[in-house]
PDB file of N, CA, C, O and CB in Angstrom:
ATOM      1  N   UNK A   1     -15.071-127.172  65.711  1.00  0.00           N
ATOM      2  CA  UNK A   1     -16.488-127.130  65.432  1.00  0.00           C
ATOM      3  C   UNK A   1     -16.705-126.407  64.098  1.00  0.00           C
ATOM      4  O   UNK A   1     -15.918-125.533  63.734  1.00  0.00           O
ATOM      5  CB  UNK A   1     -17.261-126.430  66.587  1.00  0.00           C
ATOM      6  N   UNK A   2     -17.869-126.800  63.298  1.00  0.00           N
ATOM      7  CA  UNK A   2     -17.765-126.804  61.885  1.00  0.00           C
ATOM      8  C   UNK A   2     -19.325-125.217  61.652  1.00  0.00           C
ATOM      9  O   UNK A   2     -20.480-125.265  62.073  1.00  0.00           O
ATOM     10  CB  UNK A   2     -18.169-128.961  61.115  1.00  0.00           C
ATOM     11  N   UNK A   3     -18.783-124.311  61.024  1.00  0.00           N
ATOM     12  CA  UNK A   3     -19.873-123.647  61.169  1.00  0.00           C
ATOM     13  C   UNK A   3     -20.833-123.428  60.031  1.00  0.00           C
ATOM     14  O   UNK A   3     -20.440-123.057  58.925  1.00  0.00           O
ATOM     15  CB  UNK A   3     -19.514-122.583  61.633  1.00  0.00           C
ATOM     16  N   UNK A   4     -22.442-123.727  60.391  1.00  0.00           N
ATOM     17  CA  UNK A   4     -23.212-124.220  59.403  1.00  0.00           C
ATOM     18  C   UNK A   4     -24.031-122.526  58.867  1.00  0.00           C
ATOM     19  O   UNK A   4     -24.260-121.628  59.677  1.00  0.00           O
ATOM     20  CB  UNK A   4     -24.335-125.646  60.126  1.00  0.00           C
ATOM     21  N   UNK A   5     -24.214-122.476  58.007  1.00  0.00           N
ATOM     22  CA  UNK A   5     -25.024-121.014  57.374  1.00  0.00           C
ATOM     23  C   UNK A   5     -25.944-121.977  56.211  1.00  0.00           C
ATOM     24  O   UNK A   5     -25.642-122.640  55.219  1.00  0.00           O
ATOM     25  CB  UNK A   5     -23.641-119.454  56.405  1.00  0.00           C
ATOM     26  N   UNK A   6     -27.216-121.648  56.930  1.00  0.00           N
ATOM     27  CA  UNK A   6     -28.947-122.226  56.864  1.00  0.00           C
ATOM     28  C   UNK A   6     -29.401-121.136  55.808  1.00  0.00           C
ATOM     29  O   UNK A   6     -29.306-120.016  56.311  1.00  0.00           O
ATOM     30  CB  UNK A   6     -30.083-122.096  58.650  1.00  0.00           C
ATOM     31  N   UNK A   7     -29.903-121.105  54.393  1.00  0.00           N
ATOM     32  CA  UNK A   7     -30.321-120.059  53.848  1.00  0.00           C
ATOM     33  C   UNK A   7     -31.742-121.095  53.250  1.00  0.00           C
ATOM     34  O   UNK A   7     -32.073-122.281  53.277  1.00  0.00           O
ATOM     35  CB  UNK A   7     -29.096-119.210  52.742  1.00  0.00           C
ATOM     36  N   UNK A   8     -32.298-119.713  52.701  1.00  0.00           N
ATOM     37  CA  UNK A   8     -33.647-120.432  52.414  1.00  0.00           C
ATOM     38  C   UNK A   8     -33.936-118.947  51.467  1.00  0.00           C
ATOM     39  O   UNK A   8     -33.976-117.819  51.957  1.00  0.00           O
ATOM     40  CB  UNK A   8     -34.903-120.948  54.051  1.00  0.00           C
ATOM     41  N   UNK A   9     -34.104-119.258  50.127  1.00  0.00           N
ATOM     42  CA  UNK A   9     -34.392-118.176  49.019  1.00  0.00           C
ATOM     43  C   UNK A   9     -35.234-118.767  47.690  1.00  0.00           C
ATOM     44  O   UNK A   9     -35.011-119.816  47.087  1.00  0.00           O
ATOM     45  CB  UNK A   9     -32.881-117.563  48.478  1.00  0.00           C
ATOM     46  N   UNK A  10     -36.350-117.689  47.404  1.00  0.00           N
ATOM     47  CA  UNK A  10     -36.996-117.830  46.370  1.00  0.00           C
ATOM     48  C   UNK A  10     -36.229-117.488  45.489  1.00  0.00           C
ATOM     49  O   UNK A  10     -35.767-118.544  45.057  1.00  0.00           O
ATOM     50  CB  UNK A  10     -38.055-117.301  46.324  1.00  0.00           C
ATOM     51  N   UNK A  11     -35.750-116.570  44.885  1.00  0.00           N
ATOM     52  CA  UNK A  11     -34.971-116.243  44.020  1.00  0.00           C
ATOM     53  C   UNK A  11     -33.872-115.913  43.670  1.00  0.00           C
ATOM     54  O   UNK A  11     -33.735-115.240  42.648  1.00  0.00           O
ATOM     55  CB  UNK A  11     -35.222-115.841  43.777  1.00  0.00           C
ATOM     56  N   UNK A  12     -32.605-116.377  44.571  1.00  0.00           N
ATOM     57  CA  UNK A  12     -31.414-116.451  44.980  1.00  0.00           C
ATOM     58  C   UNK A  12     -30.388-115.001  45.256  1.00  0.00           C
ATOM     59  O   UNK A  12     -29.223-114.820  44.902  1.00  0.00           O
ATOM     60  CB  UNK A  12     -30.933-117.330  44.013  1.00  0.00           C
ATOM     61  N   UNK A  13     -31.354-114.056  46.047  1.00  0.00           N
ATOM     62  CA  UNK A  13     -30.621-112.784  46.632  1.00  0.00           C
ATOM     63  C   UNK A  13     -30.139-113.378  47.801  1.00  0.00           C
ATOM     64  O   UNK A  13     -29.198-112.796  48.340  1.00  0.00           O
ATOM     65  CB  UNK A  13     -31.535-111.406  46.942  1.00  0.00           C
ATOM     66  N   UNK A  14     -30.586-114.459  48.352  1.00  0.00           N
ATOM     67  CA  UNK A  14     -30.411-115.199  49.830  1.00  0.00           C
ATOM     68  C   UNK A  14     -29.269-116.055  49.475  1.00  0.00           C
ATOM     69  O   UNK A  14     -28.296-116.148  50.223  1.00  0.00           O
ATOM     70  CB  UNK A  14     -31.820-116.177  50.457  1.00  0.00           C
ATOM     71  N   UNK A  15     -29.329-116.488  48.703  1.00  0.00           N
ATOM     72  CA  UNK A  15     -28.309-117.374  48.649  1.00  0.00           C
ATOM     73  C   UNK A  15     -26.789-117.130  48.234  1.00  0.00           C
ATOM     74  O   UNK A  15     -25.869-117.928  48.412  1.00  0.00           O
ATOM     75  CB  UNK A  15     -28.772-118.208  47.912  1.00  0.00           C
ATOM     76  N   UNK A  16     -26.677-115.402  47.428  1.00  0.00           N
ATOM     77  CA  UNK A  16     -25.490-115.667  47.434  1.00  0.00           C
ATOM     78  C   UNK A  16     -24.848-114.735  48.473  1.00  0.00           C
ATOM     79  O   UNK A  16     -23.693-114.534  48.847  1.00  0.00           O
ATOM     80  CB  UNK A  16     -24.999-115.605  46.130  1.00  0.00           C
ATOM     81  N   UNK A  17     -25.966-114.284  48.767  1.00  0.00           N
ATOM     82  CA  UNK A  17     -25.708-113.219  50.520  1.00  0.00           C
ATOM     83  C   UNK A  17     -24.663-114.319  51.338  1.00  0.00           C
ATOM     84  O   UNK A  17     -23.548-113.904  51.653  1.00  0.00           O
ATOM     85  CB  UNK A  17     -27.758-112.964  51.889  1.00  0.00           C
ATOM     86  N   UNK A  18     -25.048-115.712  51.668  1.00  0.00           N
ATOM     87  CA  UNK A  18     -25.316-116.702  52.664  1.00  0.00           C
ATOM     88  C   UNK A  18     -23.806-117.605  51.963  1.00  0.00           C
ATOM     89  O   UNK A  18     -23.073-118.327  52.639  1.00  0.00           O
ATOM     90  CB  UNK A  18     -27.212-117.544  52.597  1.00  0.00           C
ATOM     91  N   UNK A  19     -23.660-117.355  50.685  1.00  0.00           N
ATOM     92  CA  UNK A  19     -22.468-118.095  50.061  1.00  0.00           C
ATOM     93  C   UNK A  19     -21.355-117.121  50.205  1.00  0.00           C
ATOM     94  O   UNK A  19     -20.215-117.534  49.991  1.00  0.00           O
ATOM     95  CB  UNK A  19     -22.685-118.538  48.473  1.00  0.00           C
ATOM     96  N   UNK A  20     -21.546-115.858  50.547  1.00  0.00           N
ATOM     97  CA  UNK A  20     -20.333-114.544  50.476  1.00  0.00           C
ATOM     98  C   UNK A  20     -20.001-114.835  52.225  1.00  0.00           C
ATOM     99  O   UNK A  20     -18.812-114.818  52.544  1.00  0.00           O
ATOM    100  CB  UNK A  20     -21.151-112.390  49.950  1.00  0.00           C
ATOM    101  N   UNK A  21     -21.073-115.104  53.356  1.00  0.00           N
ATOM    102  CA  UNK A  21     -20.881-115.607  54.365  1.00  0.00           C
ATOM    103  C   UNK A  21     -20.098-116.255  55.024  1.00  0.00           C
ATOM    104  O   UNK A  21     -19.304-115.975  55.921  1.00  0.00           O
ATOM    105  CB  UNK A  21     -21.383-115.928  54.426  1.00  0.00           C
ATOM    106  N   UNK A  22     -20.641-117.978  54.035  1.00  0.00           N
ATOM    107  CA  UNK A  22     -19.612-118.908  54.319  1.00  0.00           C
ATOM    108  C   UNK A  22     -18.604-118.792  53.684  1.00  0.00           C
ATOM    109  O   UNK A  22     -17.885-119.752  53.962  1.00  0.00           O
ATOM    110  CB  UNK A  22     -19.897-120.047  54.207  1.00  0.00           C
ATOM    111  N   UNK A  23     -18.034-118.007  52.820  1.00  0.00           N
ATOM    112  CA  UNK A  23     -16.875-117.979  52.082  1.00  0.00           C
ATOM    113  C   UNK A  23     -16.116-117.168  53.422  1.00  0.00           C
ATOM    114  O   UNK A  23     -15.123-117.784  53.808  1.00  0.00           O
ATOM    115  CB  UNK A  23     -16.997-117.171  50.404  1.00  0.00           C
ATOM    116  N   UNK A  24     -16.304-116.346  53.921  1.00  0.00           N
ATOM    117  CA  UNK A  24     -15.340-115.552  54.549  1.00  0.00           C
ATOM    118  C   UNK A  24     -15.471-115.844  56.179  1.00  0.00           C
ATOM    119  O   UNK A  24     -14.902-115.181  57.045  1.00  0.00           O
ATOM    120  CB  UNK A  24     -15.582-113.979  54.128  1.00  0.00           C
ATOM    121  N   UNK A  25     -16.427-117.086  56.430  1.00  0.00           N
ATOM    122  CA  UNK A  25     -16.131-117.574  57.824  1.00  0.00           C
ATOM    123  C   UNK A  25     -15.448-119.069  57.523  1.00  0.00           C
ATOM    124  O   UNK A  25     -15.098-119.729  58.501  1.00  0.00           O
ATOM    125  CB  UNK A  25     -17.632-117.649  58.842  1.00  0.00           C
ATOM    126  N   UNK A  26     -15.231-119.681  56.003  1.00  0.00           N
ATOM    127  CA  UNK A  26     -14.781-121.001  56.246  1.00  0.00           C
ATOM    128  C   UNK A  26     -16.072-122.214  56.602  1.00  0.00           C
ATOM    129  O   UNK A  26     -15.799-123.395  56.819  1.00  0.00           O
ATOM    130  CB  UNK A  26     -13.726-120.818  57.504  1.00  0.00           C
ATOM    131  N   UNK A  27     -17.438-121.683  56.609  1.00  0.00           N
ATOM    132  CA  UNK A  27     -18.709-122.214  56.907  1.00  0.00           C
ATOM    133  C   UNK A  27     -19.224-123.245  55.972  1.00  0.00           C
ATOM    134  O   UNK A  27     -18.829-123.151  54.810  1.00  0.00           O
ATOM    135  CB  UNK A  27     -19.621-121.176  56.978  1.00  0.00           C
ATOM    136  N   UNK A  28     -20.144-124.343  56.311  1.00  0.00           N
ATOM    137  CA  UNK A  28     -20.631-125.224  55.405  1.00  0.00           C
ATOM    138  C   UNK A  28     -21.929-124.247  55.108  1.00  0.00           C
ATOM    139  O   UNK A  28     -22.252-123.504  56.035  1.00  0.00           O
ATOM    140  CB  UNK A  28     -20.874-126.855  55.994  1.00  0.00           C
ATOM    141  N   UNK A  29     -22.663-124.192  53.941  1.00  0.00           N
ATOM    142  CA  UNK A  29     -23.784-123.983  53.693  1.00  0.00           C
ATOM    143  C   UNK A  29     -24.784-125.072  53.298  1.00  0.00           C
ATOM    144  O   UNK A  29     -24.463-125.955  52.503  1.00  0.00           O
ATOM    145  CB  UNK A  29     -23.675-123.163  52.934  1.00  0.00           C
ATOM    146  N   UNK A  30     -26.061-125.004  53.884  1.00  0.00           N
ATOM    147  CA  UNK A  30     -27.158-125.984  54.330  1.00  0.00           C
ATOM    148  C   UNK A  30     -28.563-125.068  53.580  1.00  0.00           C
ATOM    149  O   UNK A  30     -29.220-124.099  53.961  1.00  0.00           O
ATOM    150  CB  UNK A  30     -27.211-126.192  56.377  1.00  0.00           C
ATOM    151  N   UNK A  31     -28.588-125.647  52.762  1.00  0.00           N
ATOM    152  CA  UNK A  31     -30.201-124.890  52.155  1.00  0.00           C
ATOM    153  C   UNK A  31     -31.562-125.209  52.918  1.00  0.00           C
ATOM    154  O   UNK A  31     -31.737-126.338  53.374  1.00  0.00           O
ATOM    155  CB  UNK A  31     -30.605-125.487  50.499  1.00  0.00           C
ATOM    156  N   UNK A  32     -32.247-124.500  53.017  1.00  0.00           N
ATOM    157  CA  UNK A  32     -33.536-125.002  53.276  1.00  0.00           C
ATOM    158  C   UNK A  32     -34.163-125.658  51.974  1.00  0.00           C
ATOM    159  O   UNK A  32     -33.850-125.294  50.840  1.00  0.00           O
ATOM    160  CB  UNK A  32     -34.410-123.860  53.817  1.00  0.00           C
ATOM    161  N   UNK A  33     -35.067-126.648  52.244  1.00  0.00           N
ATOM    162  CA  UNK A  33     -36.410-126.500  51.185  1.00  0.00           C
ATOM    163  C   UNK A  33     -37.392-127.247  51.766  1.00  0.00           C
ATOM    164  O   UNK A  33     -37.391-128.334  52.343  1.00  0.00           O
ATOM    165  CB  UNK A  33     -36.230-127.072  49.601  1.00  0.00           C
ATOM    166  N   UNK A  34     -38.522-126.165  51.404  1.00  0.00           N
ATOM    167  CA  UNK A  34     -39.937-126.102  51.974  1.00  0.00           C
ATOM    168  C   UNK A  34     -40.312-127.600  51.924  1.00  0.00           C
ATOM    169  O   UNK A  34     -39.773-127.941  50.871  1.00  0.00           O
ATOM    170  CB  UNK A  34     -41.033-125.091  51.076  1.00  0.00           C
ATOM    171  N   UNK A  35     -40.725-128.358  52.272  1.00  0.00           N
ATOM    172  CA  UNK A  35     -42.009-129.932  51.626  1.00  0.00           C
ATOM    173  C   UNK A  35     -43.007-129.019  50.489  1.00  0.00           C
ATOM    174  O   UNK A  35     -42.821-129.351  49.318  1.00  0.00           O
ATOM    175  CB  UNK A  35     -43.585-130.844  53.472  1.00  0.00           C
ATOM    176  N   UNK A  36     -43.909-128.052  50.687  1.00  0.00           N
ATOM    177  CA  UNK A  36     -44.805-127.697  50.301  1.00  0.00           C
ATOM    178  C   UNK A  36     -44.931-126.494  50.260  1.00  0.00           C
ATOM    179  O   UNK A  36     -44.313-125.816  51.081  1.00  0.00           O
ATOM    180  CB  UNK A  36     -45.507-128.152  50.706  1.00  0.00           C
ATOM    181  N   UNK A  37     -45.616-125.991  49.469  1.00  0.00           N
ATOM    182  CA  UNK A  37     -45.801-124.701  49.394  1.00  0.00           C
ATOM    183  C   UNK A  37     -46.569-124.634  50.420  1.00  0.00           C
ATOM    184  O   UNK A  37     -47.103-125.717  50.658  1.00  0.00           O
ATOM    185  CB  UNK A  37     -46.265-124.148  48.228  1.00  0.00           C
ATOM    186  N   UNK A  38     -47.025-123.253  51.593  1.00  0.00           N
ATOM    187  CA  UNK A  38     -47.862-122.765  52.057  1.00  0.00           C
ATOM    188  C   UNK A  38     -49.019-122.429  51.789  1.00  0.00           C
ATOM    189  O   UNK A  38     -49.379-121.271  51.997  1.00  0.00           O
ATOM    190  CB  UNK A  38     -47.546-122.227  52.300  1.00  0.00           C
ATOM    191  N   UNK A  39     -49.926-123.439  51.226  1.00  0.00           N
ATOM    192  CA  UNK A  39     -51.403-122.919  50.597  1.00  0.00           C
ATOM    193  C   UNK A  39     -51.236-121.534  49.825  1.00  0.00           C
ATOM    194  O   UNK A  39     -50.431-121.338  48.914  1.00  0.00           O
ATOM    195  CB  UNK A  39     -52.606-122.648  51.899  1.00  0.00           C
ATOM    196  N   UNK A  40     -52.201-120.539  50.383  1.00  0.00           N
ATOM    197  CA  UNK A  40     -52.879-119.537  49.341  1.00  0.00           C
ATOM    198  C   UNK A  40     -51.799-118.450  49.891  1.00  0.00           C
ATOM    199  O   UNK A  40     -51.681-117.456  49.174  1.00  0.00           O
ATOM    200  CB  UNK A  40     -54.831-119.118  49.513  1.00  0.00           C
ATOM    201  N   UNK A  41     -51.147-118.488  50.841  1.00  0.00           N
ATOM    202  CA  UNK A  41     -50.047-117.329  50.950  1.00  0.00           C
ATOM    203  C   UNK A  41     -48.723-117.649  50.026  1.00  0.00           C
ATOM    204  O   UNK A  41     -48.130-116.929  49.223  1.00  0.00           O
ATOM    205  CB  UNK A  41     -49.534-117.175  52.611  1.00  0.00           C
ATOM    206  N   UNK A  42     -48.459-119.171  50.498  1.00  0.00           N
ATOM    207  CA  UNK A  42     -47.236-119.515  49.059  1.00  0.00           C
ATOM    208  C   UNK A  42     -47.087-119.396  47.766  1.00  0.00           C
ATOM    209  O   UNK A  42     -46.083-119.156  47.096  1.00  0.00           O
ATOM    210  CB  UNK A  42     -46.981-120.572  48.827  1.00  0.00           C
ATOM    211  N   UNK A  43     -48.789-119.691  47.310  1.00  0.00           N
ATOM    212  CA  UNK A  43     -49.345-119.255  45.654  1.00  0.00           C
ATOM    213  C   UNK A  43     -49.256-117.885  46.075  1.00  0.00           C
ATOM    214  O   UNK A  43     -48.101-117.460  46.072  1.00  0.00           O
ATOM    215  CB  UNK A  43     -51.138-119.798  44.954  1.00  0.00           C
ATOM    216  N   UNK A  44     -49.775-117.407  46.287  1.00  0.00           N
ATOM    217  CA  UNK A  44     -49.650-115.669  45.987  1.00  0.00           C
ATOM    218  C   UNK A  44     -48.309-115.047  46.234  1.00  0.00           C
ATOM    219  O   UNK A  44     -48.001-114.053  45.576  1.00  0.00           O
ATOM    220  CB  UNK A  44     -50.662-114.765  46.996  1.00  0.00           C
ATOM    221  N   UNK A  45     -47.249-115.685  47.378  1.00  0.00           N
ATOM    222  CA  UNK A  45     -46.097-114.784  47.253  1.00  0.00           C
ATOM    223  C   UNK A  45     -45.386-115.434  45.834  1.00  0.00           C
ATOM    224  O   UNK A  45     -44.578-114.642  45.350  1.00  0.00           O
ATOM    225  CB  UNK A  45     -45.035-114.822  48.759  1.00  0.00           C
ATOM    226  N   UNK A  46     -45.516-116.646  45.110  1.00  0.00           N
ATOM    227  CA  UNK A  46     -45.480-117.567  44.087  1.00  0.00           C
ATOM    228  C   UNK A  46     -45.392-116.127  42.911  1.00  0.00           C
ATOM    229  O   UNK A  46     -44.459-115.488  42.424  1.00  0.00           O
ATOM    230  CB  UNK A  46     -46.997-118.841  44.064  1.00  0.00           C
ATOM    231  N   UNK A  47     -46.875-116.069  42.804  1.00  0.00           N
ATOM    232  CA  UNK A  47     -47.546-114.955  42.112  1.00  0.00           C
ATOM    233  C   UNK A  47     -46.649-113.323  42.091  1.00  0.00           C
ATOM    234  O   UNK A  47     -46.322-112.569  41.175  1.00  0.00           O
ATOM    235  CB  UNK A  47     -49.057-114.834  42.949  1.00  0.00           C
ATOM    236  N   UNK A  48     -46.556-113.301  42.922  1.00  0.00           N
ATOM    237  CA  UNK A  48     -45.802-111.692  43.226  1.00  0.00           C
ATOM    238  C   UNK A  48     -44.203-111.559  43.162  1.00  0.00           C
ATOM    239  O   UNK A  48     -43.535-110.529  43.071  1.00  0.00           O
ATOM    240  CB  UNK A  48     -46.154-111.162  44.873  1.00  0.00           C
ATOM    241  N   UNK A  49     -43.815-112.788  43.231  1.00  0.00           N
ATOM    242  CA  UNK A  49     -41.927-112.420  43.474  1.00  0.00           C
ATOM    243  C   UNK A  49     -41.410-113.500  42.184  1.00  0.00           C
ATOM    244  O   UNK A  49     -40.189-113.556  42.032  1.00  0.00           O
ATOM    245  CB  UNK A  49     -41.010-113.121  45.608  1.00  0.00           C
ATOM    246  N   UNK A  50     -42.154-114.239  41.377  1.00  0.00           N
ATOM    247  CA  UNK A  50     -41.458-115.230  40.128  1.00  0.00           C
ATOM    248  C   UNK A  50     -42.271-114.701  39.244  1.00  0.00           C
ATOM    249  O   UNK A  50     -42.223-115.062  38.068  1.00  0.00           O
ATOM    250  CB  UNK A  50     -41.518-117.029  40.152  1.00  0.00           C
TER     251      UNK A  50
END
């Protein structure tokens, strides 16, 4: 059985957390991505973290 590590990052602290992961379990990595931003909470975390 093949083990999957799911990350999902705005600005890639998640992702290479999630790539140091699968490196040392042998894991596939599977990204998330959103369809859409979340209206007025997605613009504003948009706003605050890019």
């Amino acid at each position: 059985m093949k083990i999957r590590i799911a990350w999902f990052s705005r600005n890639g602290h998640t992702e290479r957390v999630a790539a140091t992961i699968a490196r040392l379990l042998d894991a596939e990595l599977v990204q998330i991505v959103p369809l859409r931003e979340s209206g007025m909470t997605g613009a504003l975390l948009k706003t605050l973290f890019l």
